[in-house]
C-alpha positions in Angstrom: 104.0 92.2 85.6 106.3 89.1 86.0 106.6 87.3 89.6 104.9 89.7 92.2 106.7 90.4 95.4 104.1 89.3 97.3 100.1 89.0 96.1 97.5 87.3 97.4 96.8 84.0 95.9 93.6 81.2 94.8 93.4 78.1 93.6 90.6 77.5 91.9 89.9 73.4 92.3 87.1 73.3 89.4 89.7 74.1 86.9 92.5 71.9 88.5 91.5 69.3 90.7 93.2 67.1 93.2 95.0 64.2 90.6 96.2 67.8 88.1 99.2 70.1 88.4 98.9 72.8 90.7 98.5 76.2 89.9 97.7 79.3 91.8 95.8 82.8 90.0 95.6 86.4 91.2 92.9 88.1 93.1 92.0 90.0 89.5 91.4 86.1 87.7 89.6 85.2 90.7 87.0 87.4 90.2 86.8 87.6 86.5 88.0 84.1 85.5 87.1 82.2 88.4 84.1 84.3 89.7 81.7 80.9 89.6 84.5 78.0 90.2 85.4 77.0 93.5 88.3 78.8 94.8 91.0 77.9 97.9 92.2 81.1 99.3 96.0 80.8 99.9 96.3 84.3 101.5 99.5 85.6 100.4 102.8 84.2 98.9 106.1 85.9 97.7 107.4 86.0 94.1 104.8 84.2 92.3 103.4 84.9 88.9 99.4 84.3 87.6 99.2 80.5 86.0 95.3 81.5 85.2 95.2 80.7 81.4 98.2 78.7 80.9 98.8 75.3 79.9 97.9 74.0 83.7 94.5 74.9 82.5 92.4 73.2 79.8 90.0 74.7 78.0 90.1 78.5 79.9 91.5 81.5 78.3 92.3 84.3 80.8 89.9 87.0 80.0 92.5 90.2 81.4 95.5 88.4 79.8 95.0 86.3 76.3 98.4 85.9 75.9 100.7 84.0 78.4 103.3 81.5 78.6 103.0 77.9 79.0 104.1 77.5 82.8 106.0 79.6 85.4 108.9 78.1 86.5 109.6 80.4 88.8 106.6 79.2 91.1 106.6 77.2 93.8 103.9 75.2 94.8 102.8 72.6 97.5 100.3 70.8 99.3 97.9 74.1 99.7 96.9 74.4 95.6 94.4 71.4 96.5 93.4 73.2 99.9 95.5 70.9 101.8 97.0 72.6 105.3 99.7 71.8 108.2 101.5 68.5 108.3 98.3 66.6 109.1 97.6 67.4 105.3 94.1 68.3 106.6 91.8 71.3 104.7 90.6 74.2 106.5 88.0 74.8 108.0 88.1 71.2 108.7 84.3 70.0 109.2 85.9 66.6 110.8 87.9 68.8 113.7 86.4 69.4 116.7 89.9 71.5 118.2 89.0 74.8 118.3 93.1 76.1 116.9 94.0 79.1 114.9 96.4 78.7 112.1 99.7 80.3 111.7 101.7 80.6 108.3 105.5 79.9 108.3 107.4 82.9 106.7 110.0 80.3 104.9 107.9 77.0 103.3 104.8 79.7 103.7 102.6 76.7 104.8 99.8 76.9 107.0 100.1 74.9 110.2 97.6 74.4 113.4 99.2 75.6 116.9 99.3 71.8 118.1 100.9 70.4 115.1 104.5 72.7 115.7 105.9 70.9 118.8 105.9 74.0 120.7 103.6 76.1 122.2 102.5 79.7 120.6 103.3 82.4 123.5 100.0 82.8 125.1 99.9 86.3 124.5 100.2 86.2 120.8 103.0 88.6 121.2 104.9 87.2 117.7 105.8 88.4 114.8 107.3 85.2 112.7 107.6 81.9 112.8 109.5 79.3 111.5 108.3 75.5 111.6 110.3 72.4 112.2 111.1 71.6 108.9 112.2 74.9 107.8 114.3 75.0 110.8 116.0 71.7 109.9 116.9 73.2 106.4 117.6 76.3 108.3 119.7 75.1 111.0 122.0 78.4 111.3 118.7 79.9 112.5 119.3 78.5 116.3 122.4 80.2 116.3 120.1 83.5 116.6 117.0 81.2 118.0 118.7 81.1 121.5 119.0 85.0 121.9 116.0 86.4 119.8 113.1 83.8 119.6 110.1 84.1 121.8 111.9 87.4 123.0 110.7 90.9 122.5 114.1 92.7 121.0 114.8 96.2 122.7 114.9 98.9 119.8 118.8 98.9 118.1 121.1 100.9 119.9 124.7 101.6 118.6 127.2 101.0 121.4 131.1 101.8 119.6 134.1 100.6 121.8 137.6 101.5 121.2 137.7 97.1 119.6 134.9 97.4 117.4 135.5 101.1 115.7 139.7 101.3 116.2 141.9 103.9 117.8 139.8 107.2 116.8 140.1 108.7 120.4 138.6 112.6 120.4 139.3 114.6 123.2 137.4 118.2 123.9 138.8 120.3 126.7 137.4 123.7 127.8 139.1 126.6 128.4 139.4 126.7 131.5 140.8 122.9 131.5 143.4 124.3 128.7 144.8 127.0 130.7 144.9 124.7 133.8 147.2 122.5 132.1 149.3 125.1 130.9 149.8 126.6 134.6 150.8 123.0 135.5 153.6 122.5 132.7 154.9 126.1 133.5 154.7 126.6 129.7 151.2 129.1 129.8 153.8 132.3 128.5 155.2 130.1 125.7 152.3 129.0 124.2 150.5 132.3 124.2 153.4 133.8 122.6 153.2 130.7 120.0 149.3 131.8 120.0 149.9 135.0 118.9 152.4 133.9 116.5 149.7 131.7 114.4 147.3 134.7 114.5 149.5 136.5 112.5 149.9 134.0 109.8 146.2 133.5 109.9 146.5 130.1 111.3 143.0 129.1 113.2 144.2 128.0 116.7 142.1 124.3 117.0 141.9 121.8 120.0 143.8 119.6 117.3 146.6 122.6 117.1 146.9 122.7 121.3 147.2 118.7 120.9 150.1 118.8 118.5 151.6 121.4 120.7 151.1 119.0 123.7 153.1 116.0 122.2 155.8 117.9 120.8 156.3 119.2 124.3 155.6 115.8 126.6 156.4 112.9 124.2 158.5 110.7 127.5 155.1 111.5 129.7 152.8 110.7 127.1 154.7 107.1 125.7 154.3 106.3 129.1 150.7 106.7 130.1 149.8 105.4 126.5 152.1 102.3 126.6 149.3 101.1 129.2 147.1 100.7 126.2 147.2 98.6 123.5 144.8 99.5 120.4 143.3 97.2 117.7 141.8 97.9 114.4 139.7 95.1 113.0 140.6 94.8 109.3 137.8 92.3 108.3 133.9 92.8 109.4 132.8 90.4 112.3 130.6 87.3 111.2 127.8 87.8 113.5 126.7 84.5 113.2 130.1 82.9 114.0 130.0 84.6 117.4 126.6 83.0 118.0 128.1 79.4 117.1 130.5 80.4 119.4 128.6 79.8 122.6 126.7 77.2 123.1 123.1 76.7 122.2 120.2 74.3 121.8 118.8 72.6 118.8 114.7 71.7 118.9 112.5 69.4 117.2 110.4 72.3 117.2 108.8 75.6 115.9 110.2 78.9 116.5 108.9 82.5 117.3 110.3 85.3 116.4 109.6 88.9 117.2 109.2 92.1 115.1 112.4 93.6 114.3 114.6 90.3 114.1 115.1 90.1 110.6 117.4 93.3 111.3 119.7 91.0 113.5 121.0 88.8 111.0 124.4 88.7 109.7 124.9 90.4 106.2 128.4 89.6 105.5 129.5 87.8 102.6 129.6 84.1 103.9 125.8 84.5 105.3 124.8 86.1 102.2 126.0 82.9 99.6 124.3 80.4 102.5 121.4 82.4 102.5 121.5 82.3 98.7 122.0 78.4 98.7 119.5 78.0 101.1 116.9 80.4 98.8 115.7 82.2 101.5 117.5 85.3 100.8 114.3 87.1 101.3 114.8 87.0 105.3 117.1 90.1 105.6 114.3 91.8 103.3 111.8 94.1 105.8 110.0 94.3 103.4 109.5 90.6 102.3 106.8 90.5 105.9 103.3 89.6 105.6 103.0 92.9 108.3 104.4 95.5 105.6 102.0 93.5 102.9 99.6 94.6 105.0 100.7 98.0 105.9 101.2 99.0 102.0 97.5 97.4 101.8 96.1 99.7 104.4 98.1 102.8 103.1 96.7 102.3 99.9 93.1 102.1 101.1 93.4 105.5 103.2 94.6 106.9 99.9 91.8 105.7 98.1 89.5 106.9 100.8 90.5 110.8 100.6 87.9 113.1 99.7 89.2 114.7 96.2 86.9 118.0 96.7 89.3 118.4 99.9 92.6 118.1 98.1 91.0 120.5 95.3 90.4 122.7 98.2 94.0 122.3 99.6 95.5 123.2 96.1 93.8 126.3 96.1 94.3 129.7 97.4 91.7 131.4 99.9 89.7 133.3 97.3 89.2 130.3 95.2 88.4 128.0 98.2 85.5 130.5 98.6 84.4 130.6 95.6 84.3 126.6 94.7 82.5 125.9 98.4 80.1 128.4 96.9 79.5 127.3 94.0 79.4 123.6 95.4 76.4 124.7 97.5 74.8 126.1 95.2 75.1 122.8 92.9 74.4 120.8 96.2 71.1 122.6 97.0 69.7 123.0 93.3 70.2 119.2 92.5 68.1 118.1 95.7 65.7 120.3 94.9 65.2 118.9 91.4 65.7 115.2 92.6 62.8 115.6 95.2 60.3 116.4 92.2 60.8 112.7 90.9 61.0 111.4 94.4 57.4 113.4 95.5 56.2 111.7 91.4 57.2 108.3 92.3 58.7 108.5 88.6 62.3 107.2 87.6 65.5 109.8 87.2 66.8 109.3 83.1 69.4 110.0 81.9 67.9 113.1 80.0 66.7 114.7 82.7 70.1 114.9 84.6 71.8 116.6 80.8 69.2 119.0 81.3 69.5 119.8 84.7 73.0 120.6 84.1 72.1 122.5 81.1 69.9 124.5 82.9 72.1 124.8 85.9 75.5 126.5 83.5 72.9 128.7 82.0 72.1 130.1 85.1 75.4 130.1 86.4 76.3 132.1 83.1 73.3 134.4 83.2 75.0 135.5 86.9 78.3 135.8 85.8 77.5 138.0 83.0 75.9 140.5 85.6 79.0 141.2 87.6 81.3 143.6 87.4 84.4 144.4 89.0 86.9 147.1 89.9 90.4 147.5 90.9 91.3 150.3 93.1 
């Protein structure tokens, strides 16, 4: 299928040792190229395709795909093909470290690093969704722009705030009725525009709160320059940079790891300045919500629960009453039949063939036929 989205990944260190090129196989080769080899688990990486069989492999066909090319060049690789971890280049489980210190993957370099190796602390609670280690965050730099107002914070759920800046002048004004014929008394003109009322009714003209509005200015334009000369309006032309406003105010930069919350992908910039950085950066991945190892797993679970429904219940479901009857019926029936022959063998001590179970069913249609045959039915 090309470079996955995100898979899981092995190495398999029998066919490419430490000393060869790296290369990384699917969970599929894993089990039915590399069932025997040793194998480095690598978890999960983003847009890689299977190397198993190409020409980072000597001697090894792969057995579910003959035919491949030579190399990916998509791939990217590093210091985790030979089962290498962290920046103390160290494998894991590490028999020579006595720490007891869980490993957390970085979601840009999508190495593995120990807690104590990021030059900052995890949050205590675990309460994290991302991070980001040092390195990445020195090629990343724009990222402590956001750092200093999203990491190690939980982000309240997004909530659309529009002000007369930010949207322009589109002012909309609903007055009841009552409010309507209050003004009118008050501007001694409530005959006048009833007559004017009537007027549109007979040419079939809806009265609106936009109609009473145009009626309002045409009659008070002096009053109304002045109250709105008080205001001055704006209409931004070009979309804010939300990353520039960040820059804006001052920050801190770290020698460190960063953690990030759930939803903080959703607060970066998307204009078309961030976009081409985060396109020469290549992480253009991190305003994907889908890109997270949590929806990985999330499409993983889903598709277990699928596989886990009971297909005699959504038979059932696709059925009208009657037939939901007459298949539970006839599913007993089968049900109690079938134990009963099965407990002859079991009480015999003698071995179920593959004859035995044709003729059961052979048996089991003829009787079913031999019962159909003697019903009859009527319509009234």
């Amino acid at each position: 299928q090309g470079a996955v989205k995100r898979q899981a990944l092995y190495a398999c260190s029998t066919c490419t040792p430490p000393g060869a090129e790296p290369a990384g196989i699917c969970l599929a080769c894993s089990y039915e190229c590399h069932g025997t080899h040793r194998l480095f688990e690598l978890y999960t990486k983003r847009n890689f395709r299977c190397d198993c069989g190409n020409s980072k492999f000597k001697n090894l066909q792969c057995k579910l795909l003959p035919e491949k090319g030579k190399v990916n060049s998509g791939n990217k690789y590093n210091d985790n093909f030979y089962g290498l971890y962290c920046t103390c280049k160290r494998p894991y489980p590490d028999p020579e470290d006595e720490i007891p210190d869980e490993m957390i993957q970085c979601i840009v370099c999508e190495d593995w690093f120990h807690g104590r190796h990021l030059g900052a602390v995890p949050p205590e609670s675990g309460d994290f969704h991302e991070m980001v280690c040092q390195a990445c965050m020195k090629r990343c730099h724009f990222l402590w722009a956001y750092a200093s107002q999203l990491a190690g914070k939980e982000i309240p759920p997004l909530t659309k705030v529009s002000s007369l800046e930010d949207e322009g002048i589109v002012l909309k004004v609903e007055e009841s009725e009552e409010q309507k014929k209050e003004i009118k008394k008050e501007s001694g003109v409530e005959h006048h525009d009833t007559k004017e009322e009537k007027q549109l009714e007979q040419f079939n003209e809806p009265s609106t709160s936009s109609g009473y509005c145009r009626k309002f200015i045409q009659k008070f334009p002096m009053e109304i320059a002045e109250t709105t000369s008080e205001f001055s309006f704006t209409k931004s032309e070009e979309p804010i940079c939300k990353l520039k406003e960040l820059q804006s105010k001052p920050f801190v930069k770290k020698d460190t790891a960063t953690f990030w919350p759930s939803n903080w992908r959703s607060k970066l910039c998307t204009c078309e300045d961030c976009l081409k950085m985060y396109s020469e950066l290549e992480v253009q991945f991190l305003t994907d919500e889908c890109d997270t190892v949590l929806a990985y797993e999330n499409k993983g679970t889903s598709d277990q629960e699928t596989e886990r429904r009971d297909p005699l219940m959504d038979t059932l479901n696709s059925m009208n009453r009657v037939q939901q009857v007459e298949l539970i019926c006839e599913y007993n029936d089968l049900k109690t039949e079938l134990t009963d022959y099965l407990r002859r063998f079991a009480d015999e001590g003698t071995v179920v063939k593959r004859e035995d179970i044709q003729h059961f069913f052979e048996e089991f249609q003829s009787r079913k036929r031999r019962r159909t045959n003697r019903m009859q039915y009527y319509c009234s």
